[in-house]
C-alpha positions as CSV (number, residue, x, y, z in Angstrom):
1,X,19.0,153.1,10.9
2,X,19.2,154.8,14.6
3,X,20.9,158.1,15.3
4,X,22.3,157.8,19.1
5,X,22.3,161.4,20.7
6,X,23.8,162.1,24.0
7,X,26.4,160.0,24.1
8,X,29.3,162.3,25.5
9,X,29.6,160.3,28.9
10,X,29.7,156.3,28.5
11,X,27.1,155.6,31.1
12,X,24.0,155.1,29.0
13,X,26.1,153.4,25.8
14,X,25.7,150.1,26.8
15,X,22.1,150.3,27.1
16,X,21.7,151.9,24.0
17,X,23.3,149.3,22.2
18,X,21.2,146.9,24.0
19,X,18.0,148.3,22.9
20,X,19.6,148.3,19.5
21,X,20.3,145.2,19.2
22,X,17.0,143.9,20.8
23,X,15.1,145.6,17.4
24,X,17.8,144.5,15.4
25,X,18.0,148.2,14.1
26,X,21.7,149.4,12.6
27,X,23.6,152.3,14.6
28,X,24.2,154.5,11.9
29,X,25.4,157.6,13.8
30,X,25.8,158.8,17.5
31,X,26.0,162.5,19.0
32,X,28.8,163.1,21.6
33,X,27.8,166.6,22.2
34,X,25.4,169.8,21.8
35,X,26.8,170.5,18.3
36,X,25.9,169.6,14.7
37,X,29.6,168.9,14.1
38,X,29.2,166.6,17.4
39,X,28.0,164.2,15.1
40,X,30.3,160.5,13.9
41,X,29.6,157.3,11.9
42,X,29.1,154.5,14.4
43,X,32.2,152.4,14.7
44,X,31.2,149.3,16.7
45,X,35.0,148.6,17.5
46,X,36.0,152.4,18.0
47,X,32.7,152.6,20.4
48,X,33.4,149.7,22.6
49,X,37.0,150.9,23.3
50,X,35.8,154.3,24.6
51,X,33.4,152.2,26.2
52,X,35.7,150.0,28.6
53,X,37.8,153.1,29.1
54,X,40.7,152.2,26.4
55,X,40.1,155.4,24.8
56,X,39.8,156.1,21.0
57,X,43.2,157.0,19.4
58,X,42.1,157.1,16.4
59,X,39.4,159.3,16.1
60,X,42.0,161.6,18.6
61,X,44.3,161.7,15.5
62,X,41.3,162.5,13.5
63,X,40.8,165.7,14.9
64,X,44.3,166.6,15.0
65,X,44.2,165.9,11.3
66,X,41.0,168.1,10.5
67,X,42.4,171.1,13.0
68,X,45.8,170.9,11.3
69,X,43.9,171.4,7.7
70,X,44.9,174.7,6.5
71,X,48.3,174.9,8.9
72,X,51.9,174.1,8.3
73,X,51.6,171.4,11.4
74,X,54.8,169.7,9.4
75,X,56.4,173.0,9.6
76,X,55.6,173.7,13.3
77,X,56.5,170.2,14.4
78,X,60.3,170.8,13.1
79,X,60.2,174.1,14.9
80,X,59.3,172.4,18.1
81,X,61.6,169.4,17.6
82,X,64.4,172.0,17.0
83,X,65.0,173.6,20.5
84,X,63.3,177.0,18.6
85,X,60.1,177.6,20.5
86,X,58.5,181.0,20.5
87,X,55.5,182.3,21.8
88,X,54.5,182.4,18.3
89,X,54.9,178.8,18.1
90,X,52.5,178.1,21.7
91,X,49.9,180.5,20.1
92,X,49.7,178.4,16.6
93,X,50.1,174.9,19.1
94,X,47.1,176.1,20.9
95,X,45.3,177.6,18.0
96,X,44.8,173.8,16.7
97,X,45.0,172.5,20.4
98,X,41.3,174.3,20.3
99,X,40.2,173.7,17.2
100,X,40.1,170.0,17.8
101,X,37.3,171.0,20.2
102,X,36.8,171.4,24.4
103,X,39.5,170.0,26.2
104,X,37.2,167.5,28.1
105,X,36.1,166.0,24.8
106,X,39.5,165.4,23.4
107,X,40.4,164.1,27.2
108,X,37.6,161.6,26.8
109,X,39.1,159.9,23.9
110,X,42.6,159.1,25.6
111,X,43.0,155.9,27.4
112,X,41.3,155.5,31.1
113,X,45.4,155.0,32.3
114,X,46.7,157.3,30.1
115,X,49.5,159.2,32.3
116,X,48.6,162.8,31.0
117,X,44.5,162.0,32.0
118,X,43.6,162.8,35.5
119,X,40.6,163.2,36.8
120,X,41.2,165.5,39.0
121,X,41.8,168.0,36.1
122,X,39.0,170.7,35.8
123,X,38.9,170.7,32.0
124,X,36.7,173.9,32.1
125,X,39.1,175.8,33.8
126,X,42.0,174.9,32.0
127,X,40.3,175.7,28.7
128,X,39.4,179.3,30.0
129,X,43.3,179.5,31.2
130,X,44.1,178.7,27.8
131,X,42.1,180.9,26.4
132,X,42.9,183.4,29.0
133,X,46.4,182.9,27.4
134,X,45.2,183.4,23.7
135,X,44.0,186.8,25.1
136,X,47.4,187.8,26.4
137,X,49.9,186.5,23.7
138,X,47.2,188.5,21.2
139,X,48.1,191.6,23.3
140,X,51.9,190.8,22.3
141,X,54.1,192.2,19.6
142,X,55.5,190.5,16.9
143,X,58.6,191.2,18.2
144,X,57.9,189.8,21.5
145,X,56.1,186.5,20.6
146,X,59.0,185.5,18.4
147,X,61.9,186.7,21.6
148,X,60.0,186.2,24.7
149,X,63.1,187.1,26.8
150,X,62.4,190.9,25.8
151,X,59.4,190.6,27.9
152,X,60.3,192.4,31.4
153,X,58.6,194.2,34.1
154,X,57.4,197.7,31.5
155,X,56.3,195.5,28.9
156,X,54.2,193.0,31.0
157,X,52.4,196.4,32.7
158,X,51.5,197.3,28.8
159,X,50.6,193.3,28.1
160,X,48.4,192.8,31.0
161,X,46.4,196.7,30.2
162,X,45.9,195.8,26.7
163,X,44.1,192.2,27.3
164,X,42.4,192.5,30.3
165,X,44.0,190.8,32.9
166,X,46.4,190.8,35.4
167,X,50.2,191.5,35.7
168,X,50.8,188.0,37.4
169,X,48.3,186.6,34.7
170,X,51.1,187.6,32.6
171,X,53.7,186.4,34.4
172,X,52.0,183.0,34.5
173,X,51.9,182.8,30.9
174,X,55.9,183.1,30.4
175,X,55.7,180.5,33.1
176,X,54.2,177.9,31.2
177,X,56.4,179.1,27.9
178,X,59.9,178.2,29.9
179,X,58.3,174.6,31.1
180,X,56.8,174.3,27.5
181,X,60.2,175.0,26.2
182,X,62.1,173.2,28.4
183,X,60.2,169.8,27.3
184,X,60.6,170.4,24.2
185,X,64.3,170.8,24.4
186,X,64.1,168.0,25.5
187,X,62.3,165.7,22.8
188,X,64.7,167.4,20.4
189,X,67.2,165.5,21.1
190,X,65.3,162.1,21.1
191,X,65.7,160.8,17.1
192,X,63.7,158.1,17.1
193,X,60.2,159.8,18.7
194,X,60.9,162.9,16.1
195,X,61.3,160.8,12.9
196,X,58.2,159.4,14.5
197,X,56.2,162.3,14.8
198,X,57.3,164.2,11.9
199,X,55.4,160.6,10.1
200,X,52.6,161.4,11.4
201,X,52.0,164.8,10.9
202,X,52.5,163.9,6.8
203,X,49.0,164.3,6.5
204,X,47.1,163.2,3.1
């Protein structure tokens, strides 16, 4: 069988699969990356959908699966749904978030007109933001990752010292907590998408 490597962009797949097929030799694996854990079975369907831009759901869902392994995601998902979102609950969101791998990886596997995928996006920057973030909520108290609103002008000065950035830095962070929270506010009153997604995250 043939071991594909170097398959994280699309542009070369096609001619791979030519050659393939040419010797008549079976695709049992491809790379999409640098890493031994980079490595997938070879899904002829699954392939020609990332392929022709459709995306790969499925192997998306995958590694939220294997990332949630370990971690009330059940739990977490109920907290979300609720209307009760800490800064507790963005740390664990984006502890799995990264441990499905880089962001432009996980991007790749989304649909080409998938409303959330732009291109524009510079994937390395927002994964250093949100690890930038990581830093900053790790420099946090218990008391303030689970009541945010305590956080004021003394308390972001200590913050900001303790992980290495700066005050706005900070402030950026609680920025993107409100908006996080306000979406999710939002979903928590939508019944149908949280019976949904509390389904899903029933993994086995």
């Amino acid at each position: 069988g043939i071991v594909l490597t170097k398959l994280d962009g699309t542009a070369k797949g096609g001619g791979a699969l030519s050659a393939a097929a040419e010797v008549g030799a079976p695709i049992v694996f491809i790379g999409t990356g640098e890493h031994i854990n980079d490595f997938e079975p070879f899904d002829p369907q699954r392939f020609i959908s990332r392929l022709l831009g459709m995306g790969d759901i499925q192997a998306l869902l995958e590694k939220a699966e294997e990332s949630a392994k370990g971690k009330d995601a059940e739990k977490l998902a109920q907290r979300l749904l609720s209307g009760k979102f800490t800064l507790r609950d963005m740390y664990e969101q984006m502890d799995m978030l990264s441990g499905m791998g880089p962001l432009q990886k996980i991007s790749e596997l989304l649909p080409g007109n998938f409303p959330g995928k732009m291109k524009n996006v510079d994937m390395e920057e927002t994964q250093r933001r949100l690890q930038r973030f990581r830093y900053i909520m790790d420099s946090m108290t218990d008391e303030e990752l689970d009541n945010p609103e305590i956080i004021k002008s003394s308390r972001i000065r200590r913050i900001a010292k303790g992980a290495g950035v700066e005050h706005k830095d900070v402030k950026e962070l609680l920025k993107y907590y409100r908006m996080t929270k306000g979406m999710m506010k939002g979903f928590s009153g939508n019944r149908k998408l949280r019976k949904n997604l509390m389904k899903q995250l029933k993994f086995t």
